[in-house]
N, C-alpha and C positions, 0 to 999 in steps of 0.2 A: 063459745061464740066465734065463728069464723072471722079472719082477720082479712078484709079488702087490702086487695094488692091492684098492681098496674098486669103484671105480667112481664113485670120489665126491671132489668138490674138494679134500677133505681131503686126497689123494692126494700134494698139493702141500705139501710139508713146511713148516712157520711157519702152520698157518692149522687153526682150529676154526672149527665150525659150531654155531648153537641155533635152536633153532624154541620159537615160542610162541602160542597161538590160543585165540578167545574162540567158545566151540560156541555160543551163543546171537546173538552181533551177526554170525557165521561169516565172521571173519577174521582173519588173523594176521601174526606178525614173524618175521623169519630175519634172525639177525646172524652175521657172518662177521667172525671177531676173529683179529687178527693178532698174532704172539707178540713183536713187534718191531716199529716201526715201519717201513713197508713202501710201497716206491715203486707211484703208482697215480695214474689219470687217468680221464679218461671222454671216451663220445662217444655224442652224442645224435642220433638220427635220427628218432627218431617226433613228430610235429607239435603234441602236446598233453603236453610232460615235464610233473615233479612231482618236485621237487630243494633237498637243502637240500646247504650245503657243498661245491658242484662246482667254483664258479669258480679254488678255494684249489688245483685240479687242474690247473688249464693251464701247461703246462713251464714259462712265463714266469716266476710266481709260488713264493713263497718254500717254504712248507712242504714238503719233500722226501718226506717219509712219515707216512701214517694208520695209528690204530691199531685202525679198524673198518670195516665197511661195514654198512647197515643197509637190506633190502628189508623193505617192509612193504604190504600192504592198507591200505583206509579211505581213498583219495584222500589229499587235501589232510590231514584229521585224521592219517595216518598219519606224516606228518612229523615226529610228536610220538614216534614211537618210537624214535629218534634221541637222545632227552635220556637216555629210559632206559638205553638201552645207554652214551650216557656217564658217566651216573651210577653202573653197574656198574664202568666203565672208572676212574674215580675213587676211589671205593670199594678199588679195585688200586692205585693208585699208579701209575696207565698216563698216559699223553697228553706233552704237549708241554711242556718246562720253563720258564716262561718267569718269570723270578725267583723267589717262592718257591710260585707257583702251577704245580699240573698241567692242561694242558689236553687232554683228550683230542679227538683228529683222527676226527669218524664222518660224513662223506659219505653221502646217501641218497639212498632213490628208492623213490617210490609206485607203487601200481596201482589201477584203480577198481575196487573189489569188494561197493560199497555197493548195486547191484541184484541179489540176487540170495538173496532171500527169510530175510535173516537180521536180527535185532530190530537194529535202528540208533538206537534212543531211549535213550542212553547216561547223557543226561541233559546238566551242565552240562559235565564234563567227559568224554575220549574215552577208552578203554581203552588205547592204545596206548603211552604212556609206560611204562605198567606190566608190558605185555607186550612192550616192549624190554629193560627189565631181565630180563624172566625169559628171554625169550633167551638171555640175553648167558650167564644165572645157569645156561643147562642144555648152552653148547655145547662139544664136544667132534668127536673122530673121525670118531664116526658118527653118522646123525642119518637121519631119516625122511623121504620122498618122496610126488611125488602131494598128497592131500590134509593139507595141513601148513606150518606156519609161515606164509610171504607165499602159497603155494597155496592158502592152507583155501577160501578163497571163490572162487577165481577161475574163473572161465568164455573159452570161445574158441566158436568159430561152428559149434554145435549139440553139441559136448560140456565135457564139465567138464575147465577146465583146470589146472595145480598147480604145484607145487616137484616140477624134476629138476635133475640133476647126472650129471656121465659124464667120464672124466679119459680121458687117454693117453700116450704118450710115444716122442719121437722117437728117430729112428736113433741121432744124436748123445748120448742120456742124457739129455735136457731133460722136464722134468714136465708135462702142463698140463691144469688143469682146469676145470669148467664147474659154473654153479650159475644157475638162473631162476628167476625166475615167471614162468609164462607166463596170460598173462590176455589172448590176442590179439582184434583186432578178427576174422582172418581165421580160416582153416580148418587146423590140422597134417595134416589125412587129406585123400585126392587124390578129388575131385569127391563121390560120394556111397557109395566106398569103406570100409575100416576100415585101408586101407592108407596109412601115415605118408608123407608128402613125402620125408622124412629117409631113408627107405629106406636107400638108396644107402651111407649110412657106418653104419648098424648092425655090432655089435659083438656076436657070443654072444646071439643074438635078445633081447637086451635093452629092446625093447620090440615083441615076438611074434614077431616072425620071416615075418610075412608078404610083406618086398622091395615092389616095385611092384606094382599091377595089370598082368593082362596076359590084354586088350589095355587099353588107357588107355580111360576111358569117356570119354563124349564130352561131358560137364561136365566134363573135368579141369583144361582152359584157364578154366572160368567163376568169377569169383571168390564166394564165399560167405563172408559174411558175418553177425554175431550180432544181435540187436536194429539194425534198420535203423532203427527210429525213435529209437535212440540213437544210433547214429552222425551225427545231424545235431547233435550237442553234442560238441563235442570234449572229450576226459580221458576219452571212457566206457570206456577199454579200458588196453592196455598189457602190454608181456612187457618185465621188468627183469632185468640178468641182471651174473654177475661173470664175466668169465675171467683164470685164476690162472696163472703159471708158476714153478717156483721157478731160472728164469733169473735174470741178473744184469742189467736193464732200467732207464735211467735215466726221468724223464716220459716225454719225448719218443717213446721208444721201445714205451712202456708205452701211449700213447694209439696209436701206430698196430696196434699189440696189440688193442685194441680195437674198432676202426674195420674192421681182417679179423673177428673176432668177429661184425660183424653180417650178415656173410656167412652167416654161420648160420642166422640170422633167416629171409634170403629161401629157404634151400635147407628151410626147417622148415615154415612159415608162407607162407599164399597168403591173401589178397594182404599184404606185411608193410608198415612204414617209413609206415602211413597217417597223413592229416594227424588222425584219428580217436585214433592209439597215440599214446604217450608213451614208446616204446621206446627205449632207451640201454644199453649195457652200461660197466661199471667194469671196468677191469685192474688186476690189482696182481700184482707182482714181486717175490715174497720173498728172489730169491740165494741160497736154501741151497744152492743147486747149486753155489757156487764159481765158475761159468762166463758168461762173456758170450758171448753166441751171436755167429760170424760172418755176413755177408750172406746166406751159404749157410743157416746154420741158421736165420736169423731168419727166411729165408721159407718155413723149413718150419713153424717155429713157428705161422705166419701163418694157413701154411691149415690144420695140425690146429686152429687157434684154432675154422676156419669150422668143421671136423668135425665138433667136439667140441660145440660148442656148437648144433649140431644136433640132435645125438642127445642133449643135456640136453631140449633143446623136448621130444623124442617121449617121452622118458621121464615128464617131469612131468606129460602129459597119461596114458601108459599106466601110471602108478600111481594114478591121483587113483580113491578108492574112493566108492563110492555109499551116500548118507544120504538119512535122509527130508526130503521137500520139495525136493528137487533139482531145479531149473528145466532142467538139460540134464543128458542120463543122463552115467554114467561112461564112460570105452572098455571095459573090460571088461563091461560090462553090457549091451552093445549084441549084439543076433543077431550070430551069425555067419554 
């Protein structure tokens, strides 16, 4: 008997989601709160991160489980949407006990979404604290795609890019799912197509159903890229992303979790991994499943990681909806 899902990270049992965005500065936050503290790592491959709390992630080091993660817009300022979600975190009685203080564990990661025609004169202070908190304050089950949350602002190379998520699950009974921003330097659609990279592991035409071109144009090899005269300033871009499983995953396991995950990247995004992005993705391993995967599972685990988090890329960009002043159209809004 088939098992109903959302299509969405959530899928992964111990794990809500909220989005939060500011329509006037057009950016925003997604926190992904764990119902328990939850083993989780990272791994960074794009040339230009933006990170608070990752180091506390390396197997080596003490803290065994987080009880958030937080993607956010606003570059550098976006950092600050991290306190808010602890502050929600707090607020609960969540974090780490450490004498008679709670401290809440929320690891993050930025994207640059500051070009791209929305008021940034914020003033002394930056919206984002506050749109951590309301995050944290609105997530659940389900939650919104495309243009949304860490998406609202975000752009990729000639269209607008957003918040996707896309889950699945193996032969074995293992959950896993996917949640981005994708804000790339590169291109998700193949040369000057409307046809996604991702193709190939689409799911219930989940993001149109169009497969590859055919035949392959002959830009499909040429890399395209967003503002070239940003890309000579590294941070200007970035696709940040979580993959979830509710395996039974110690660190260690949980960061090479990750590190398959960015396979995804390259099968979504052309060209991806630039010294331009700041692209990383977070694993976290909830256990409700009961199970520790065998060698055998884990490496299937490994490559629905790439799948999945594939087809989160092509979604976030084939939801993102079109608003006035939009420096690169939507996918839907593009001829066909």
């Amino acid at each position: 008997m088939a098992v109903k899902t959302r299509n969405l990270i959530t899928d992964v049992a111990g794990l809500t989601v909220g989005n939060a965005h500011d329509e006037k500065v057009r950016s925003g936050v997604t926190a992904i709160l764990c119902d328990k503290p939850t083993a989780a790592a990272v791994q960074v491959l794009g040339g230009a991160p933006g990170t608070r709390e990752t180091d506390l992630l390396e197997p080596h080091n003490m803290i065994d489980g987080v009880d958030a993660i937080t993607l956010s817009g606003g570059s550098a300022f976006g950092l600050d949407a991290a306190s808010g979600v602890q502050a929600w975190l707090r607020e609960h009685d969540r974090g780490f006990l450490l004498g008679p203080h709670r401290i809440p564990i929320v690891p993050s990661a930025i994207l640059f979404d500051l070009v791209n025609n929305g008021d940034k004169d914020w003033g002394r202070f930056s919206p984002y604290r506050e749109l951590g908190f309301a995050a944290a304050d609105t997530a659940g089950e389900t939650f919104e795609l495309g243009t949304a949350g860490a998406g609202y602002g975000a752009l990729t190379a000639g269209l607008k890019g957003g918040l996707g998520s896309a889950s699945d699950r193996t032969d074995s009974g293992f959950t896993l799912g996917a949640l981005v921003g994708v804000n790339a330097v590169g291109s998700v659609t193949v040369g000057d197509t409307r046809n996604f990279w991702a193709a190939p592991f689409e799911k219930d035409g989940e993001f149109g159903g169009l497969g590859l071109p055919h035949p392959m144009p002959d830009n499909a090899g040429t890399p395209k890229v967003k503002f070239r005269e940003m890309t000579k300033q590294a941070g200007a871009n970035t696709t940040i992303a979580v993959i979830a499983t509710d395996a039974v995953l110690d660190k260690a396991a949980a960061k090479r979790l990750a590190i398959a995950a960015h396979d995804g990247f390259a099968r979504a995004i052309w060209p991806a991994h630039t010294p331009f992005d700041g692209d990383l993705v977070f694993a976290l391993a909830t256990g409700r499943s009961g199970k520790k995967p065998d060698l055998h599972d884990f490496l299937d685990l490994c490559a629905m990681a790439a799948s999945t988090m594939a087809r989160a890329i092509a979604r976030g960009v084939y939801e993102a909806t079109p608003q006035d002043n939009d420096m690169f159209p939507a996918w839907k809004s593009v001829d066909r």
